[in-house]
N, C-alpha and C positions, 0 to 999 in steps of 0.2 A: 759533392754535397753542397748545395747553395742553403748558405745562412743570411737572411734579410736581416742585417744589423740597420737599426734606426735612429741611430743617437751621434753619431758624428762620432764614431768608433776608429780610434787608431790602435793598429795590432803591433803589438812588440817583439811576437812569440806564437808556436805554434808548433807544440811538440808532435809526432805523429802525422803531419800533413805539410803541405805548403798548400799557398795562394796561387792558384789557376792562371793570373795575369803574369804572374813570374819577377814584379816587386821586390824589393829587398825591403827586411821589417825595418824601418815602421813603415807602416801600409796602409792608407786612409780609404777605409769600408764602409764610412756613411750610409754607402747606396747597398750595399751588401754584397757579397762576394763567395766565390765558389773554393772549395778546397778539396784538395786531391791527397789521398795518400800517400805517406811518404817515409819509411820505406817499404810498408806493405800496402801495395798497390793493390791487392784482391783481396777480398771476402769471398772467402770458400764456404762448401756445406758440413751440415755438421756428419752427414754421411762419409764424404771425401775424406775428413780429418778424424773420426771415431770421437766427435764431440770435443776436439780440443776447443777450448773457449779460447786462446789467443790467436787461434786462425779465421775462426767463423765471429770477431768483432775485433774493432776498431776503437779507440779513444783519442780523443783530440784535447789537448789542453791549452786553454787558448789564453793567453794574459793580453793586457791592452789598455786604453784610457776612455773616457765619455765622459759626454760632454752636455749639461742641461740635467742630469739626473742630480737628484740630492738623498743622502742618507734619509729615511731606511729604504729608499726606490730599487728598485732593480733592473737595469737594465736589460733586460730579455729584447730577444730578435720579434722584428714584425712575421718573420716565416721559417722555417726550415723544411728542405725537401730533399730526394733522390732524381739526382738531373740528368743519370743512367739513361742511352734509349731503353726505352721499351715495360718503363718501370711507372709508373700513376701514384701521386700523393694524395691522400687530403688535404685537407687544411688543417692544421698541429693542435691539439689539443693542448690548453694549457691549466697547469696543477697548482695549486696556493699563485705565489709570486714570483718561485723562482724555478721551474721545474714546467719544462716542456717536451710533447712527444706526439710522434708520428710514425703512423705506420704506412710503409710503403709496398704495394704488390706489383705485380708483373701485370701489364695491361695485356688483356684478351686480344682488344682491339688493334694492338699491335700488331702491323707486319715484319713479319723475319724476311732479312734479304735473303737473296738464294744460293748467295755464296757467304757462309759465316765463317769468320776468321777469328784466327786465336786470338789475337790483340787488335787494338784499337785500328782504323785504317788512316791512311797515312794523310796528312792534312796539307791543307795549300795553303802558302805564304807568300812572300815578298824573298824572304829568303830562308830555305833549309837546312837545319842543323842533321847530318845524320853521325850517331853515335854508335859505331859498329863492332862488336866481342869478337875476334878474329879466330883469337886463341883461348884457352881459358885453364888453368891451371889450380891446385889446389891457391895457393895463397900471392898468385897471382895470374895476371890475363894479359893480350895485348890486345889494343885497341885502334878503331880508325875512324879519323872525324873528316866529313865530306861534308864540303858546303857546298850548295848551287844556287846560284844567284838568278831567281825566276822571276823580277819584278823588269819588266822592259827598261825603263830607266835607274833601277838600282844600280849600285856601283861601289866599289871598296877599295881605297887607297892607302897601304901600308897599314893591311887588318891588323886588329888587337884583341883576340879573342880573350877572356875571362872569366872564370866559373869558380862552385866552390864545392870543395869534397866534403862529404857529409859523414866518413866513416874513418876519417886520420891514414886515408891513400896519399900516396905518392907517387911522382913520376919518375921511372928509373932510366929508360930511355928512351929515345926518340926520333923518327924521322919525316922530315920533309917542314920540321919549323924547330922553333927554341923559344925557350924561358927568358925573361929580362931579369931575371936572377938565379943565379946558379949557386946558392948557398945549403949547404948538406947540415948545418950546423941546427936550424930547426928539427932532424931528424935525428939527431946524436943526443940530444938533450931534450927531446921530447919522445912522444910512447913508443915513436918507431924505434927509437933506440934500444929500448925496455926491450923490446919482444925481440926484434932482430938481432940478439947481441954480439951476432960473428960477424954481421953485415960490412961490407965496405963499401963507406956511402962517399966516400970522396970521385966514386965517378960517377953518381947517379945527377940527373937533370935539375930536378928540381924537391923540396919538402913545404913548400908554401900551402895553403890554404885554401887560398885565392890566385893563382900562378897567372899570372902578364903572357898569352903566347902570341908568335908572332908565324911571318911566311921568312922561310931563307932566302936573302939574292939570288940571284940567277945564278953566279961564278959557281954555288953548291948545287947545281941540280944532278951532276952527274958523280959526284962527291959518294964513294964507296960505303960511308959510315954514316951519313944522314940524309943523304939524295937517293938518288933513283927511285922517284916517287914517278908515277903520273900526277899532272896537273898542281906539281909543286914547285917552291922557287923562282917565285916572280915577284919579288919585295912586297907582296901582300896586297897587287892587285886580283880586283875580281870583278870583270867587265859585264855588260849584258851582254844577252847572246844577240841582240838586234847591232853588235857592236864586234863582236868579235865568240861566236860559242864553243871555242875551242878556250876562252880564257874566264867561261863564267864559271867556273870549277876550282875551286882548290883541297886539297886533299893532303892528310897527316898522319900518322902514328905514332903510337907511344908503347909503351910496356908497363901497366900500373900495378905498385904493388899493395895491396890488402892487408888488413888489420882485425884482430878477434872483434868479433866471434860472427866472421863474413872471411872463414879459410875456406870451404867447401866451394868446387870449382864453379857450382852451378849458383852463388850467393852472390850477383853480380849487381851492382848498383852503380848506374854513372853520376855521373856529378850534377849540383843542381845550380841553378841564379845566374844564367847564362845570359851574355853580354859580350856584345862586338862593336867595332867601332873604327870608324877609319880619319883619314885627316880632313878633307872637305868634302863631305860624303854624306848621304841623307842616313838618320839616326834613328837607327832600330830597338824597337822592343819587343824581347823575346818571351814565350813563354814559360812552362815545364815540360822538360822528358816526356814525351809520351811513347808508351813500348806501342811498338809495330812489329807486325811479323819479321822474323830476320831477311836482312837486305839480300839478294841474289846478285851473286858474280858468275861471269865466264870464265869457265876452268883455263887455271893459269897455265896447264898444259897443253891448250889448242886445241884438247878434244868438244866434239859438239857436245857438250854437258855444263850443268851447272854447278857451284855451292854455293854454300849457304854461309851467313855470320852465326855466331852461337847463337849471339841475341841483340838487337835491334832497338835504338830508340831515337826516335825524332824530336826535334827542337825547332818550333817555325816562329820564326822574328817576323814584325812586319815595320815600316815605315810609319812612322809621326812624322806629323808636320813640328818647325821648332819653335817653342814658344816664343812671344815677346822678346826680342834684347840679346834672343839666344843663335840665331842663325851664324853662319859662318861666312857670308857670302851676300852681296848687297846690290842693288840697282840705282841708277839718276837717269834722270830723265832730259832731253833738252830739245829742240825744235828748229826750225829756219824762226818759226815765226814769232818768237819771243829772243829775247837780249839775254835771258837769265835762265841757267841752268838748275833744276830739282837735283841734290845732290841725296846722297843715300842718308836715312834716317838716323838723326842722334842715337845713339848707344845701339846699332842696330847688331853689331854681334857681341855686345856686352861693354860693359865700364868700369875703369875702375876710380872707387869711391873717393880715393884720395886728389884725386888731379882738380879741384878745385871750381869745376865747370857743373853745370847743370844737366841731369841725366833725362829731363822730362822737357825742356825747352826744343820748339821746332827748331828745325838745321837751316841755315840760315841763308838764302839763294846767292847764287857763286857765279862769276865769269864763266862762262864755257870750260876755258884755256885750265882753268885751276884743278879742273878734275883730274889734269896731269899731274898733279903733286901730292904726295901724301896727306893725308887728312890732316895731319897733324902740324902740318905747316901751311895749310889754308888761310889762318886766321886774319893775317894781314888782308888780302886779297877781298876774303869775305867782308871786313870792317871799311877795306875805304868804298867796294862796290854798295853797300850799302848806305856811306856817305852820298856816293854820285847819283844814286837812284830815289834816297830819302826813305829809305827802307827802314823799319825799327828794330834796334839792336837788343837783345835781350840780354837782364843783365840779373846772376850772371850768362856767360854767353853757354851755346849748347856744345856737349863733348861731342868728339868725333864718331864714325860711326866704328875704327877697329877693325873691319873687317882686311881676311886676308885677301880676298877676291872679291871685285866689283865689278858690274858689266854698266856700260851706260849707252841707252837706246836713244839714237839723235833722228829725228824728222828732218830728212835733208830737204824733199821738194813735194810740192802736190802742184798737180796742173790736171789739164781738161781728162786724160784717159787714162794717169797713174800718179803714181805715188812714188820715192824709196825713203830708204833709211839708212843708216849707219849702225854698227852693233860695235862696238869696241870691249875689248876684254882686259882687264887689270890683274897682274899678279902683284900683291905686296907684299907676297913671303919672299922668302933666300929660297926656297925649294921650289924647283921645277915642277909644272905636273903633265906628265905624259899620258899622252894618248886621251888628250880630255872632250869634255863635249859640253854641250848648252841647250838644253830645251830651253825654247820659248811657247807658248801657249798664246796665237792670239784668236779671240773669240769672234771679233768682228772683221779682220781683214786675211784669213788665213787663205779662204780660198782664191783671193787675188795674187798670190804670191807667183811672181812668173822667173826668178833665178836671184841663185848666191853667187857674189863671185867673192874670189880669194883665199874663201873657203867651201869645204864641204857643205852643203844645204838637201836634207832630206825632208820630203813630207810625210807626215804618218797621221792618217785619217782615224786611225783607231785605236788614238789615245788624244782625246780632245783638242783636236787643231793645233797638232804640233809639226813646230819644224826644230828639227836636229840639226846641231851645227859639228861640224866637227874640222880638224885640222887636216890640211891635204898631206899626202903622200908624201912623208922626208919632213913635215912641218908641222908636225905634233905635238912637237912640245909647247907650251906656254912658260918662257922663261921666267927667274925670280926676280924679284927685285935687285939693284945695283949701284953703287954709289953714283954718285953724278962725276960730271967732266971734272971738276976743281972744288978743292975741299971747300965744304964750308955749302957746297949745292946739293940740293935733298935729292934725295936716293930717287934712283928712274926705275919704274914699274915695268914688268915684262907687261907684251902688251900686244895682241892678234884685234885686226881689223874687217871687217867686210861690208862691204855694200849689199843692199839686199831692195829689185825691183817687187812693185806688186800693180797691177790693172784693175783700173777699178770694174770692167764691163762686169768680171765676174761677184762681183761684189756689191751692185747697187746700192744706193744710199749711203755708201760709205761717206762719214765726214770727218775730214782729218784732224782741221782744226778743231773741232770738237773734242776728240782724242780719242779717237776709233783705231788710229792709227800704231796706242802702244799695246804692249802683252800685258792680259793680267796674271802670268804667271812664270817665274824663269827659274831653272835649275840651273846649277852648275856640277856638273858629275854625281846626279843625282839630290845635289843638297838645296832644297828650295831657299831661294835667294827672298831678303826683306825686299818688298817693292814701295816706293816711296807713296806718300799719303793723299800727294795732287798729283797733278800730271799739266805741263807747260797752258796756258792759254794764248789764244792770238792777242797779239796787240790791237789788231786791229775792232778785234770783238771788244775791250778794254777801252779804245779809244772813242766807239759808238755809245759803249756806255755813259761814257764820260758825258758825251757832247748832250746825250739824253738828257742828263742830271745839271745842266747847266741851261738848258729849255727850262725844263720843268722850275728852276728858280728863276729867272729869268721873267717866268710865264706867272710867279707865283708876287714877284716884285713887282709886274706892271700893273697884277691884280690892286695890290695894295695902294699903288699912286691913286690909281683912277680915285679906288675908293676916299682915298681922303680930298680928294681933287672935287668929286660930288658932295664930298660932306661942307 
């Protein structure tokens, strides 16, 4: 049901439904927003039920804030509707000031597809949650969570899955991942303990709320007691399949136990406020549960047959871009033809408040050489290159940019029939990331690209002029960061290089100094990287300026003699 709130409405609560986008309260519905039932998903007839009124309606109790209205005002929605196929509103009829309604029928005009399914059909995302009833028991079930990672460039390093139970379940056991906390003492001292009271919960998984899950190492995949999963136990990565499709899958079990008055085997409810997340990895937001016909498997016994899950529900996340200040991941820019390096954007994967530097001042142009040093140790380097150059120093000056991975794209040459470049990659964590990769996206010189060397280079025409970069064979890893030769010298960057040619016949008009030459847009393992705010100019264009603007005075001084010389 879509409610048009028009007051700059923040939701706290919402008893009987959630919010469609899959938010956590508080929720800002300005614009208005759709709500799904929750936990009774269906309106039935009053035939089906013999007139039960708590089957055949729904109530939603909505608490919340607004904003612009004043006592005695009322806040009422600009609309409410049924956003069911196949169902036609009018436009709501409203009563005094606070008391609105609509009646919604089934449209005539409506076409019914020709295969009608019991539940909703199954939705495409970036990536899929599937939550599968395997087993299902009186006052409890066992369950299976499959994700596929169906976005070309999506990607997940050391998944964090997260959700929340909405009916005081717990997880008793588990295979093919684990809890980051294994404390039973929530369930001893809260309802589960009430009701269970023979229970021994000192071996069970987890009593959390909100339960932190992860993917096992690899040492557990054949591990008797929480392995022999398919597509489990790879430290929580989850590849694309343009990368590897034997690894875009990961897959889990559990055993969940149930709480009154949801004993009845067929009283199944999965969890809702689903949330994943990985370490330099593009940042997904998911939505709610949607039941789907139960999932079909191939009978575990070889025969040509199938079964079936009890019951089915899907979770499709998609990709955000990350806001302002928030990326994880950063670009500089540099050239043959300029002296000074764009280094990545002040605060570009966050700041913190206390370090005394300026979080909105531009980043302040650097030696080439410097981009080899931590950000945090720049500062000299920065202060007297901007002495030598007479550059102006902001004060105070600007913080660094934080991030754990940097790529910096260098203009090595241009001449009569091509071009190349340099792509240099920075790690500045301690932790290694294997098996990684790099889109770049460039708009105007993609189809010149005539080879990578050093490393892996793919072109993919049908994802906006990207090339894939990736580590050869045996040299995949992108090391972490390391202390330096002798104390006291700043820690050394893990750090993957490549040259990369491109021709311009294919590419006419290409102009490099111009800046045709860089990406406007670069991932790291799926996590869109902050791209800097200029990009290098030639000196030489800089220096014709110059000599312009000293005509023109020049031009403007002799004006002036003459004229007093005739006066």
């Amino acid at each position: 049901m879509f409610v048009g709130f028009q007051h700059k409405e923040v939701l706290v609560s919402a008893s009987g439904a959630i919010v469609v986008d899959g938010d956590d309260f508080p929720v800002a519905v300005g614009n208005g927003t759709i709500f799904a039932g929750n936990p009774q998903v269906d309106l039935k007839t009053a035939i089906e039920t013999a007139g039960d009124f708590t089957q055949i309606a729904a109530q939603i109790e909505i608490a919340g804030s607004v904003f612009g209205i004043k006592p005695p005002g009322v806040p009422m929605p600009k609309n409410i509707k049924l956003v069911n196929d196949g169902y036609k509103c009018p436009k709501p009829t409203l009563r005094g000031k606070s008391y609105m309604r609509v009646c919604c029928k089934k449209d005539p005009k409506a076409k019914e597809e020709k295969k009608r399914l019991k539940f909703l059909p199954r939705r495409y995302g970036d990536l899929s949650l599937t939550y599968d009833v395997l087993q299902a028991y009186g006052n409890n079930y066992q369950a299976q969570v499959t994700m596929d990672n169906i976005h070309p460039l999506g990607r997940l390093d050391h998944w964090n899955l997260t959700w929340e139970w909405m009916n005081g379940e717990f997880i008793s056991t588990m295979r093919g991942a684990y809890t980051h906390r294994r404390d039973f003492s929530e369930c001893i001292y809260g309802t589960a303990g009430k009701y269970y009271k023979d229970f021994d919960f000192s071996t069970i998984i987890n009593c959390e709320k909100r339960p932190v899950i992860s993917d096992l190492p690899p040492d557990r995949k054949n591990d008797s007691q929480v392995g022999k999963l398919p597509y489990c136990c790879r430290n929580g990565t989850l590849l694309p399949s343009i990368m590897d499709e034997s690894k875009a899958r990961s897959i889990f079990q559990l055993q969940v136990y149930k709480m009154p008055p949801f004993l009845n085997r067929t009283a199944l409810v999965p969890p809702e406020k689903w949330k994943i997340d990985g370490v330099v990895n593009p940042q997904y937001k998911c939505g709610p549960p949607i039941r789907v016909d139960p999932t079909e498997f191939p009978d575990p016994s070889g025969l040509d047959s199938k079964t079936y899950a009890v019951a089915s529900w899907q979770v499709t996340c998609n990709i955000t871009r990350p806001k302002e200040k928030l990326s994880r991941c950063c670009v500089s820019f540099s050239a043959y033809y300029n002296r000074s390096a764009i280094p990545c954007n002040t605060c570009a994967c966050g700041c913190d408040n206390n370090k005394g530097c300026s979080q909105n001042a531009k980043a302040m142009l650097l030696p080439p050489e410097s981009l080899l040093v931590p950000s945090d140790n720049r500062t000299e380097k920065a202060l007297a290159w901007a002495a030598l150059n007479k550059f102006k120093v902001p004060n105070p000056r600007p913080c660094p940019d934080n991030c754990p991975v940097s790529i910096n794209w260098h203009i090595d040459s241009d001449f009569k029939t091509g071009w190349t470049a340099s792509v240099t990659l920075f790690n500045w964590d301690d932790s290694p990331f294997e098996d990684w990769f790099a889109a770049i996206k460039l708009d105007k010189a993609y189809k010149g690209l005539e080879g990578v060397y050093s490393l892996n280079g793919t072109k993919f025409d049908n994802l906006n002029n990207t090339i894939l970069l990736q580590g050869l064979p045996g040299l995949n890893f992108l090391m972490g960061e390391v202390n330096g030769t002798r104390p006291g010298d700043p820690r050394v960057p893990g750090k993957q290089q490549t040259k990369i040619s491109f021709i311009k016949k294919r590419t006419p008009g290409i102009n490099i100094p111009r800046g045709d030459g860089f990406p406007t847009r670069i991932l790291f393992n799926g996590e869109e990287c902050a791209l800097p705010t200029q990009i290098p100019r030639s000196s030489a264009q800089q220096k014709s300026h110059f000599k312009f603007l000293i005509v023109i005075i020049m031009a403007i001084v002799t004006f002036i003699l003459m004229s007093d010389h005739l006066h």
